[in-house]
C-alpha positions as CSV (number, residue, x, y, z in Angstrom):
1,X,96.4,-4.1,55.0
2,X,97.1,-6.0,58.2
3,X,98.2,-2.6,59.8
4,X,95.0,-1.1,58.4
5,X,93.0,-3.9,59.8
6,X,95.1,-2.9,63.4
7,X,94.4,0.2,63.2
8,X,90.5,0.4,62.6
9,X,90.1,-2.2,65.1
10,X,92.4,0.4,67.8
11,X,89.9,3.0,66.7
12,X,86.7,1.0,67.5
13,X,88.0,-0.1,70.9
14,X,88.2,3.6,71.8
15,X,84.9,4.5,70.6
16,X,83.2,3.3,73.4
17,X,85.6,4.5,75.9
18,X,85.7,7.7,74.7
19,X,81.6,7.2,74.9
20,X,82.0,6.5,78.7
21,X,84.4,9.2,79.4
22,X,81.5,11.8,77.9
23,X,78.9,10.2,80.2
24,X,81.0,10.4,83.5
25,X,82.1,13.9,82.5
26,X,78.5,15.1,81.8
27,X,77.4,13.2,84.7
28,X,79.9,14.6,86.7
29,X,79.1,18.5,85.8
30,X,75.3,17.5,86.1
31,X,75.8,16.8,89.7
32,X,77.9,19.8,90.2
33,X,75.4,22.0,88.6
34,X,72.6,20.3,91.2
35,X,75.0,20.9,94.0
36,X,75.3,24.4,93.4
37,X,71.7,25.6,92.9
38,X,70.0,22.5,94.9
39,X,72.0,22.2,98.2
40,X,71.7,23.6,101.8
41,X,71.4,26.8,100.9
42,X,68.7,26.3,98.4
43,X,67.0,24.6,101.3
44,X,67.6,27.2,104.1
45,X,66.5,29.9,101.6
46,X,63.1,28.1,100.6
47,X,62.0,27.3,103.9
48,X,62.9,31.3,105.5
49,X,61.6,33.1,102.5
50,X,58.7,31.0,102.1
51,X,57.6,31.6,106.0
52,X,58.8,34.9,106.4
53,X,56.8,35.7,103.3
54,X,53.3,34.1,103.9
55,X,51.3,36.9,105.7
56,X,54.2,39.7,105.2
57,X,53.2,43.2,104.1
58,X,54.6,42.3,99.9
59,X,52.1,38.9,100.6
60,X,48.7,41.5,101.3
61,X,50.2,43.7,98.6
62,X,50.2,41.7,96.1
63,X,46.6,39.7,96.7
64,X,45.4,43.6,97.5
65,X,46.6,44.4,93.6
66,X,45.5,41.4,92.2
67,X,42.1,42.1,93.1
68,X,42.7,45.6,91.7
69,X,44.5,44.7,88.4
70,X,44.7,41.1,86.4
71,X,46.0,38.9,88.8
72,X,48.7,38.3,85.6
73,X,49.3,42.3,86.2
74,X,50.1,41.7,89.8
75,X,51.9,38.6,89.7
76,X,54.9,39.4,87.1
77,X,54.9,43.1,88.6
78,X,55.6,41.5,92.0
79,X,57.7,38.7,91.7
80,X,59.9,40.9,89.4
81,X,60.6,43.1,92.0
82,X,61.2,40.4,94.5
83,X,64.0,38.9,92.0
84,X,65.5,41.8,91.4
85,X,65.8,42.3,95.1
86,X,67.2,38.6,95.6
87,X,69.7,39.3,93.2
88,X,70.8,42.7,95.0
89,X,70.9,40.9,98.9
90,X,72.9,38.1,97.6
91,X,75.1,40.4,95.7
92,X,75.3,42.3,99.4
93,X,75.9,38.8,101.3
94,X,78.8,38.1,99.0
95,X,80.5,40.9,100.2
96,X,80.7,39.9,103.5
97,X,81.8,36.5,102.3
98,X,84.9,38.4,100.7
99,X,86.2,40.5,103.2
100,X,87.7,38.1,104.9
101,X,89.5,37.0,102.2
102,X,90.9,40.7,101.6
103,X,91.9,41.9,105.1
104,X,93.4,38.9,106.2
105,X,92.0,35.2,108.2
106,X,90.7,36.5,111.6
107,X,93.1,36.2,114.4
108,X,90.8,33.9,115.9
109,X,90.1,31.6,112.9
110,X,86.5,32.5,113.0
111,X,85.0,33.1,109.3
112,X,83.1,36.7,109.3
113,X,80.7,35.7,106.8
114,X,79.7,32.7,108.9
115,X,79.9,35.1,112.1
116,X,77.4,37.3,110.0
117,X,75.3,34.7,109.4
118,X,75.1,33.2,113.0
119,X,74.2,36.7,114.4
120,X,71.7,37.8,111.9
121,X,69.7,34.6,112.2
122,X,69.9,34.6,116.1
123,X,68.4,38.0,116.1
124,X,65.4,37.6,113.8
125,X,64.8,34.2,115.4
126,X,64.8,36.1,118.5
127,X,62.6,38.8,117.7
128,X,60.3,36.9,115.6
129,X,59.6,34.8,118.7
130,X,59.5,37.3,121.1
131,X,56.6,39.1,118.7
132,X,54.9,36.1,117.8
133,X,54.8,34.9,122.1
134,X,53.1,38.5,122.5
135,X,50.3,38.3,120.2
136,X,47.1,36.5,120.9
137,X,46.2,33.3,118.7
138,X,43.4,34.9,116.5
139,X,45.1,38.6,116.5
140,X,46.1,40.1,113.7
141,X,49.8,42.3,113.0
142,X,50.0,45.3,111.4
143,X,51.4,43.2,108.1
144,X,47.9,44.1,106.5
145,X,47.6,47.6,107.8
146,X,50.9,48.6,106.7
147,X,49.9,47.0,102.8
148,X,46.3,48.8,103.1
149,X,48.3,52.3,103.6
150,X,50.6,51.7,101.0
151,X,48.1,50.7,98.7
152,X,46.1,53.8,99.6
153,X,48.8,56.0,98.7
154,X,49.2,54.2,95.0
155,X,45.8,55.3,94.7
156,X,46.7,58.5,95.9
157,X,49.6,58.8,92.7
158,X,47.0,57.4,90.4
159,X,44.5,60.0,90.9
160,X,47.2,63.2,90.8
161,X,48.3,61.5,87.5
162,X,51.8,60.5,88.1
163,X,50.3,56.8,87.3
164,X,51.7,55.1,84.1
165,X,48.9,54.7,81.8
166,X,48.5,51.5,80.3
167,X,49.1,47.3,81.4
168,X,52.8,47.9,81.4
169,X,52.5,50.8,83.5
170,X,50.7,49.0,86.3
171,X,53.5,46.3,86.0
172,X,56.4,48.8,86.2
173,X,54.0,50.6,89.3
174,X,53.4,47.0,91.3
175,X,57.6,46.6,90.8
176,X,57.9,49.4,92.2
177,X,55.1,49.6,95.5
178,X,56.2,45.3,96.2
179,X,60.2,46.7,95.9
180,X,59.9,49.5,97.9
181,X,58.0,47.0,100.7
182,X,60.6,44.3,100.7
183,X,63.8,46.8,100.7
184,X,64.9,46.5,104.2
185,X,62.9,43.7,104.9
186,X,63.3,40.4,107.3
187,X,63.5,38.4,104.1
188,X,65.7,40.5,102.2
189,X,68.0,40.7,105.5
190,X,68.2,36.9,105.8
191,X,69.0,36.3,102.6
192,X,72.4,38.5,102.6
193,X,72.9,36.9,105.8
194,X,72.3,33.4,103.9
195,X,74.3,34.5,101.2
196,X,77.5,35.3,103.4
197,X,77.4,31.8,104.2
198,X,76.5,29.6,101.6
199,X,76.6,29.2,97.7
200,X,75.0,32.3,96.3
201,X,73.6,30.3,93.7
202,X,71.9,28.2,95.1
203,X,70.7,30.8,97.7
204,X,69.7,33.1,95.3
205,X,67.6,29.9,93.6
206,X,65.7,28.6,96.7
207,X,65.0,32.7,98.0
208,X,63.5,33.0,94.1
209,X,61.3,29.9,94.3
210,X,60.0,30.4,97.7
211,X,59.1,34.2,96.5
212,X,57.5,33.0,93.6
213,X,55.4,29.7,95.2
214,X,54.1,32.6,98.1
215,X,53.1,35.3,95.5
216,X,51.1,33.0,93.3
217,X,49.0,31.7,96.7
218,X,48.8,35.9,97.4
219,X,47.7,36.4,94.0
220,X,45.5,33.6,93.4
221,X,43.5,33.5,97.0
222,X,45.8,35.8,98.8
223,X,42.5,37.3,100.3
224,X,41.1,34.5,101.2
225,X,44.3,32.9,102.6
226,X,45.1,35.6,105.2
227,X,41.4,34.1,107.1
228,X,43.2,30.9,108.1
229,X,46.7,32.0,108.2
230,X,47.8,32.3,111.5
231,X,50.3,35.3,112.2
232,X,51.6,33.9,115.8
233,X,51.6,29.9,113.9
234,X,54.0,31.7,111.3
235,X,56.0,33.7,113.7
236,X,56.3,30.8,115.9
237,X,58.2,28.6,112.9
238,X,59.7,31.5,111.6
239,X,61.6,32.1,114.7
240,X,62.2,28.8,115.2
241,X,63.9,28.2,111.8
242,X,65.9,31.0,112.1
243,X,67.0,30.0,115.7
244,X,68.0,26.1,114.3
245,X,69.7,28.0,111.2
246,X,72.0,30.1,113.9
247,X,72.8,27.0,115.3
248,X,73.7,24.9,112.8
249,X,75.7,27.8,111.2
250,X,77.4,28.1,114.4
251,X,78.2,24.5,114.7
252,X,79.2,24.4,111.2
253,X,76.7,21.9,110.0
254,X,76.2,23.6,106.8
């Protein structure tokens, strides 16, 4: 009886340690899981995607097929395409972020990934700048244009019939017009180059948000957006973002 009694009383002073021991240990993997997907990289790839986006050629696209199709039509079509094409430029940025790891440190103790990085966002800031300097303050690029033509030749494939009939076909057709703009793209390049150097996930998470925040404005007002968006104001931060990212990558900051 009196071991019993010695017993239960053991067990009830370890209920609540064992209670606390939960809480720090689900405490401690919520902060993990916060650190991976909200961190530097989520805020690097928010605020690059987000700018480089606003006024790009898959930003017209999308507010020209909104205004074509359902804006509901254009919006999943396009930012599906845009996460598919996250996933694949991280997947891309991880391999420079291994290489280094299977040929060997580099005799200089520099990490390629990070050297990747550093050169990638010194050149766009570069030529983002040196386009956005040369334009006057009310001209407009060729962002427009270049969405206009490839809009024209959807039409084109719509009227010989190699159009998919039907809601789902104008999805799977706005995937494929928005993925076939961004492939090769300034956002899709920075974000391997992001990728290389920071935590994919939370890369991949801040690149999917800021895709998704700039084709709903597109979608929903893209049209009327593009009158007060300035092309040289948005080059001009662009640049400079990408010219502060170089840096702080070089100096290791991040």
């Amino acid at each position: 009886s009196c071991r019993q009694s010695m017993f239960l009383s053991g067990l009830a002073g370890m209920a609540p340690a064992a209670h606390a021991m939960d809480m720090s240990m689900s405490l401690s993997m919520g902060t993990e899981f916060l650190d991976r997907t909200v961190g530097p990289g989520f805020v690097q790839a928010f605020s690059l995607i987000f700018v480089s986006e606003l006024g790009d050629k898959t930003f017209f696209i999308a507010a020209l097929l909104s205004a074509k199709f359902s804006k509901s039509i254009a919006f999943v079509g396009a930012v599906g395409a845009l996460v598919v094409m996250t996933f694949i430029s991280v997947a891309l940025g991880q391999v420079f972020h291994v290489v280094p790891s299977v040929f060997g440190a580099s005799p200089v103790g520099v990490p390629l990934d990070d050297v990747v990085a550093c050169l990638a966002f010194a050149y766009f800031g570069y030529r983002t700048l040196s386009e956005a300097l040369s334009m006057e303050e009310d001209e407009k690029g060729g962002e427009l244009e270049d969405a206009e033509e490839a809009l024209a030749e959807f039409e084109a494939s719509e009227k010989s019939g190699l159009a998919a009939p039907g809601a789902f076909g104008l999805v799977v057709q706005t995937f494929v017009l928005v993925f076939a703009a961004e492939f090769g793209d300034r956002s899709f390049l920075s974000t391997i180059a992001l990728a290389a150097a920071q935590n994919p996930v939370s890369v991949a998470t801040g690149a999917i948000v800021a895709h998704t925040v700039a084709t709903a404005g597109a979608v929903a007002g893209g049209a009327i957006l593009s009158e007060y968006i300035s092309e040289k104001t948005v080059g001009l931060i662009g640049g400079t973002l990408f010219i502060v990212f170089a840096i702080t990558t070089a100096l290791g900051f991040f």
